[in-house]
C-alpha positions in Angstrom: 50.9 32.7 59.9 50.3 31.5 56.2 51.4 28.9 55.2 55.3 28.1 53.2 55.0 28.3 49.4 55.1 24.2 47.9 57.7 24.2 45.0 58.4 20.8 43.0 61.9 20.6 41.4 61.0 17.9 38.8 63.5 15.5 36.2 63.2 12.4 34.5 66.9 12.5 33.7 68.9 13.3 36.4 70.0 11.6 39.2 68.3 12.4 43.4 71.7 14.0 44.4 72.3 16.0 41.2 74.1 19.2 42.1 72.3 21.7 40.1 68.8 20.6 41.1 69.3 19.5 45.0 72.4 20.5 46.1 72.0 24.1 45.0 68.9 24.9 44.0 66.8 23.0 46.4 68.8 23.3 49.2 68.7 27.1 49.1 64.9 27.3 48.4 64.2 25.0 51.3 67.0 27.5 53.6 64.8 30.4 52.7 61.5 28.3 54.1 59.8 27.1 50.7 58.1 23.4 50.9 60.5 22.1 48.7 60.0 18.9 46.8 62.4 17.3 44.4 60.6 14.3 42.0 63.2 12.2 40.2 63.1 8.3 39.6 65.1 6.7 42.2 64.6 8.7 45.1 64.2 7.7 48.3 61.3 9.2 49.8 61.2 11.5 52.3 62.7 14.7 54.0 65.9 14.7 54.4 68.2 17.0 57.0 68.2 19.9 55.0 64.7 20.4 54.5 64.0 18.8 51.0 61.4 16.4 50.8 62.3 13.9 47.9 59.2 12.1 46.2 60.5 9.1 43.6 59.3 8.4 40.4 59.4 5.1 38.2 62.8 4.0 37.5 62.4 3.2 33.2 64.6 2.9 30.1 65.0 6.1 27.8 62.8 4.5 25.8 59.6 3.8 28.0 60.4 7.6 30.0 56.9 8.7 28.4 55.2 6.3 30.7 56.2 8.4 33.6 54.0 11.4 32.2 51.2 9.7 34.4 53.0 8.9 37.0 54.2 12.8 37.3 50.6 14.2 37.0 49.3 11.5 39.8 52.3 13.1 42.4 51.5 16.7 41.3 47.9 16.0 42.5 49.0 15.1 45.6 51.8 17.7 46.3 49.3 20.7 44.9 52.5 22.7 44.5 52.8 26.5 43.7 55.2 26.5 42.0 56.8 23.3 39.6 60.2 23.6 38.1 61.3 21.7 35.1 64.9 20.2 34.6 64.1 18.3 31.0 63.4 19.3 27.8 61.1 16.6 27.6 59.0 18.2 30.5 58.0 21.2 28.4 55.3 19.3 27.1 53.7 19.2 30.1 53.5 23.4 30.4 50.2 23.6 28.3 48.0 20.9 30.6 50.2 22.5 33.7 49.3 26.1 32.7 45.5 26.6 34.2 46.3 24.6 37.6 49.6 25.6 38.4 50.3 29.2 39.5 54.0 29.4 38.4 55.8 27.2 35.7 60.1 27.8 35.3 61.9 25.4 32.7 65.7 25.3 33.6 67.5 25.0 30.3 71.0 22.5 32.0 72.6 23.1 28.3 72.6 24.0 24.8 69.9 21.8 23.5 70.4 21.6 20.0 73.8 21.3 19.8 73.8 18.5 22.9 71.3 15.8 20.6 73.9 16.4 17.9 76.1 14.3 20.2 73.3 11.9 21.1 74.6 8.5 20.2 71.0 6.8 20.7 69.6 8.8 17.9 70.6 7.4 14.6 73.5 9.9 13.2 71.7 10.6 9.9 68.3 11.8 12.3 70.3 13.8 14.4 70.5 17.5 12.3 66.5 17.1 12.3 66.2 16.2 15.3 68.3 18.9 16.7 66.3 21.3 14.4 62.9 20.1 15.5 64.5 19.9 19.3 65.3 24.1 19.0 61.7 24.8 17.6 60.0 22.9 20.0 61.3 24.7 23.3 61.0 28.2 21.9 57.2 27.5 21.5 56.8 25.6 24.7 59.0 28.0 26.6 56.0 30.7 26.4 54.1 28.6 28.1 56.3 29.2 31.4 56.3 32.2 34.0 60.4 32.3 34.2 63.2 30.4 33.1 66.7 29.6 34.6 69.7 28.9 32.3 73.5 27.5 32.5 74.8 30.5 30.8 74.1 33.7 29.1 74.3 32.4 26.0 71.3 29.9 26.2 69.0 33.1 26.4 69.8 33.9 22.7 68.3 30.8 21.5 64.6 31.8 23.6 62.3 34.1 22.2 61.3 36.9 24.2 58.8 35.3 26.4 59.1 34.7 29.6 60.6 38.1 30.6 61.5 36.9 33.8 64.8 35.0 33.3 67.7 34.4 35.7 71.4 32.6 34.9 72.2 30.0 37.3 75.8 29.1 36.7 77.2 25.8 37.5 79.3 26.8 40.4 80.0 25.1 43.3 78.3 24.7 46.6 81.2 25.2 48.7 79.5 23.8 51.5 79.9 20.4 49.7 83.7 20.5 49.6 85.0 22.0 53.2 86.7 19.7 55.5 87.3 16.7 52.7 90.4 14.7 53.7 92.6 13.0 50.5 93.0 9.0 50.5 96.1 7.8 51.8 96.4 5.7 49.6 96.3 8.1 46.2 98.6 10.8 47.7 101.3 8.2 49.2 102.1 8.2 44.8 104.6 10.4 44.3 103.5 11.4 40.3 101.4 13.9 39.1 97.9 13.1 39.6 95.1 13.7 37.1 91.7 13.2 37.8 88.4 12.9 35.9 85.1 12.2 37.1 82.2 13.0 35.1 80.1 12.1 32.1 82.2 8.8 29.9 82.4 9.6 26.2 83.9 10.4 22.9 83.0 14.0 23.0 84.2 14.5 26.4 87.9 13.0 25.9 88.2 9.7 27.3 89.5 8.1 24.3 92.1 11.4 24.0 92.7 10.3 27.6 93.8 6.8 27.5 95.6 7.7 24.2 97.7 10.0 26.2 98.2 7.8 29.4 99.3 5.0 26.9 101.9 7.5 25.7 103.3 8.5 29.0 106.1 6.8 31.2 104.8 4.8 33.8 106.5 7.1 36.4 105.1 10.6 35.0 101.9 10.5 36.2 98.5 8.5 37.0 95.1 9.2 35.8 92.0 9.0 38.5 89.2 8.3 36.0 85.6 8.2 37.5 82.3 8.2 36.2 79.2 6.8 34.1 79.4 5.7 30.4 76.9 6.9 27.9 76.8 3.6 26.4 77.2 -0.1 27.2 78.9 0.0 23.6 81.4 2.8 24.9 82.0 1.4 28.5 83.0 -2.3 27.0 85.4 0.1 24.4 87.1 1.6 27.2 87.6 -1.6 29.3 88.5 -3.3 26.9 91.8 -0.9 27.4 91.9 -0.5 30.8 94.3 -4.0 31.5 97.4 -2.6 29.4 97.1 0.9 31.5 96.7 -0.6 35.2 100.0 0.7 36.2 98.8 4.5 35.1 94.8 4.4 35.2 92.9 4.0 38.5 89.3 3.3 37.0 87.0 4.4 39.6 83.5 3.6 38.0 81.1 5.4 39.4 81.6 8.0 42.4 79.1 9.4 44.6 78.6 12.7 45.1 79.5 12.6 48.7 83.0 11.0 47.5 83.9 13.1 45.0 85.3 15.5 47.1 88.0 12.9 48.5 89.2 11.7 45.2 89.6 15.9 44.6 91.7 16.3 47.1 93.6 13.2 46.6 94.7 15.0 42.9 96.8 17.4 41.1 95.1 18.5 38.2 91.6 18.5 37.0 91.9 17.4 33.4 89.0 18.4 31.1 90.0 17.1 27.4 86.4 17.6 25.8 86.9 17.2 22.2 85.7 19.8 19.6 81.7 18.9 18.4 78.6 20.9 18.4 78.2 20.5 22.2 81.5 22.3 23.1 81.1 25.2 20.4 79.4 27.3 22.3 81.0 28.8 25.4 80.7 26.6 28.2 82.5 26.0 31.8 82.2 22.2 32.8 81.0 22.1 36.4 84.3 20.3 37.1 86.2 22.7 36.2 85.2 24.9 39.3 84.7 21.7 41.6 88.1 21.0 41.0 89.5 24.7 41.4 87.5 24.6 45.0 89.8 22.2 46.7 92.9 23.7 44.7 93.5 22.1 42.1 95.1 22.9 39.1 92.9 22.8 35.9 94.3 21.4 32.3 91.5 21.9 29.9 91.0 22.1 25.6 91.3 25.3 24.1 87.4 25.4 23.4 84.5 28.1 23.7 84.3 29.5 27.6 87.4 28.0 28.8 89.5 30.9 28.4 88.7 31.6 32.2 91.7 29.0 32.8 94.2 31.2 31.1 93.0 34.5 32.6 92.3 33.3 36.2 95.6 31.9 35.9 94.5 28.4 37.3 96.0 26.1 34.7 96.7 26.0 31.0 94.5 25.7 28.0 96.3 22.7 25.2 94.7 22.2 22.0 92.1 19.5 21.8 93.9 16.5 20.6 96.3 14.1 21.8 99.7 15.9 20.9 98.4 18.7 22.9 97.4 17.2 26.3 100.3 14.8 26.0 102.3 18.7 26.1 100.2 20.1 28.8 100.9 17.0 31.3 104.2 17.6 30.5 104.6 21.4 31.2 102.8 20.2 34.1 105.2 17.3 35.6 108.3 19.5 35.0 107.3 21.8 37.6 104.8 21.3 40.4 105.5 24.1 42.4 103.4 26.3 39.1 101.1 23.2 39.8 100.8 24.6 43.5 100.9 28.1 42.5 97.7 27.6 39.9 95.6 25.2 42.4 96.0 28.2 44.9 95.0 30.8 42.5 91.9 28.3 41.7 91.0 28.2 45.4 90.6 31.7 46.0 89.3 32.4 42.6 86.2 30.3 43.3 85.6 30.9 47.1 85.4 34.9 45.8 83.5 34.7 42.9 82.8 31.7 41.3 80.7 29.3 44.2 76.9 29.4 44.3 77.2 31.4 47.8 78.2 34.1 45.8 74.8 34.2 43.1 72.1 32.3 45.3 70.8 35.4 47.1 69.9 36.5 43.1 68.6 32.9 43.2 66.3 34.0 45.6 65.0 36.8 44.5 64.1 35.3 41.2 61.5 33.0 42.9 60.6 36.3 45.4 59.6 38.0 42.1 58.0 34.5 40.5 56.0 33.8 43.2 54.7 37.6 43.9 51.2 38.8 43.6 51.9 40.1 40.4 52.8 36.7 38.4 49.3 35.8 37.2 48.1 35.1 41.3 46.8 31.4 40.3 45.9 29.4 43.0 47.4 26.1 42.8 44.2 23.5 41.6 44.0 19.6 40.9 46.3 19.0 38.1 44.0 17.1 35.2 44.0 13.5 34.7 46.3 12.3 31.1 
């Protein structure tokens, strides 16, 4: 009996419970009987009761994340893994020292790179079109360095080269798993309005100003906003508070949620409202993840007219507004005058995503991407110690 194939998921970014990396990924790899590891800062180690060992990482500032480089190649001499997957674009870098000691090297490409550090309010806004520039160059060339790749969306696979060949699109759908059997809080569904929620990333581009702008211009007794999440700046999060006081009556600021929660407050709502504003980020066609969490417990979606959202209007799960204030204002109003079309979308969302659009339905494909990665085919490395930086 040989033994299971070790595969390292690996981020300096994202969070030990992120949904793309462990919930789905992971979690299916480790089903099938890979050694799976996932290495993010912040984990607690060990294996947990799916099968997925977690290994932590240094917790450090955007600014000092470099440090970590050693502390990645002292676990990866440990773990001696097969196979190491890459969920950062700053973890390209590694692919050339990686290459003669690892057998098989996948990048995972979360997003449109470029367009995403044109939002990046860190990086100084007059550095940010070079930046994005340099950004695009740098992961075609690194890219080559890797055995496969795994992207978003289909769209992301324009902006590669042609190498690797072996490519597979991972779509952010739901593990439907995650959301069975969650009960609503009592006290959020004893309010008799229309109930919004948001829970995601906090920021300009993503609407929370547009929000709060709207909820300011509603009634009290129209409806009440469920607002969860993490801030992408200390700047932006005292902004927002600041307003928070004058909107108590219509705004339950949440903060944020975890993931084991955020199935509650999902079922405790409505409508998933999605007000993403137009930028570089959001003009290329994209699906938030939300959008499809939310449409697995039923809800109704209300989401900007922007790139990739036309699934809304098709599936018939909720209506598409234009991306500014008069236009959400509208939709929450088309909304509150009749909830039984509220009803009608959320159940249309339900079975829309439990057919076609959860990770059940694509992780088999998942599967045999790594069957094809790891077979005796794709360069047949042996997995070595991984050099000293």
């Amino acid at each position: 009996m040989t033994d299971p194939l070790r595969v390292v998921h690996l981020s300096v970014v994202h969070r030990p419970d992120d949904p793309r990396i462990y919930e789905r990924q992971c979690r299916t790899l480790a089903a099938a009987g890979y050694d799976v590891t996932y290495l993010v800062p912040g984990a607690t180690p060990g294996r947990d009761a799916h099968g997925v060992r977690r290994a932590a990482l240094p917790l450090r500032p955007r600014s000092r994340r470099w440090l970590t480089m050693r502390d990645i190649v002292v676990a990866l001499q440990g773990l001696r893994p097969h196979v190491v997957h890459t969920h950062d674009p700053e973890l390209l870098t590694l692919f050339p020292a990686l290459r003669p000691f690892v057998p098989h090297l996948v990048h995972d490409f979360h997003e449109f790179l470029p367009e995403a550090v044109l939002t990046k309010e860190y990086i100084p806004a007059r550095w940010r079109p070079l930046v994005a520039a340099a950004s695009d160059m740098a992961q075609r060339g690194l890219a080559r360095w890797a055995d496969g790749v795994v992207v978003a969306t289909d769209d992301i696979l324009n902006d590669l080269g042609a190498r690797p060949a072996l490519r597979f699109v991972a779509p952010n759908y739901p593990r439907l798993a995650h959301f069975d059997g969650a009960t609503p809080i009592p006290e959020i569904v004893a309010d008799p309005r229309l109930r919004l929620v948001y829970i995601g990333g906090l920021s300009q581009s993503r609407g929370v100003p547009l929000m709060l702008d709207v909820m300011a211009r509603l009634e009290p007794g129209e409806a009440e906003l469920l607002l969860g999440g993490i801030f992408s700046s200390r700047a932006f999060a005292a902004e927002v508070e600041a307003r928070l006081p004058a909107l108590a009556d219509r705004v339950r600021f949440l903060g944020r949620v975890a993931r084991d929660d955020v199935p509650r407050y999902l079922a405790s709502a409505d409508v998933l409202w999605t007000p993403s504003r137009p930028s570089a980020q959001f003009s290329r066609p994209t699906v938030a993840t939300k959008v499809f969490e939310g449409a697995a417990m039923g809800l109704a979606v209300l989401a900007s007219d922007l790139p990739g959202r036309e699934i809304v209007a098709d599936e018939g799960i909720g209506i598409n507004v234009a991306p500014d204030v008069e236009g959400h204002l509208g939709g929450i109003r088309r909304l509150t005058a009749d909830r039984e079309a509220v009803r009608a979308m959320g159940q249309r969302a339900r079975a829309a995503v439990r057919e076609r659009y959860c990770w059940e339905a694509v992780e088999e494909r998942f599967l045999d991407f790594y069957a094809r990665l790891c077979s005796a085919g794709s360069r047949g490395r042996r997995p070595g110690s991984v050099p000293d930086r």
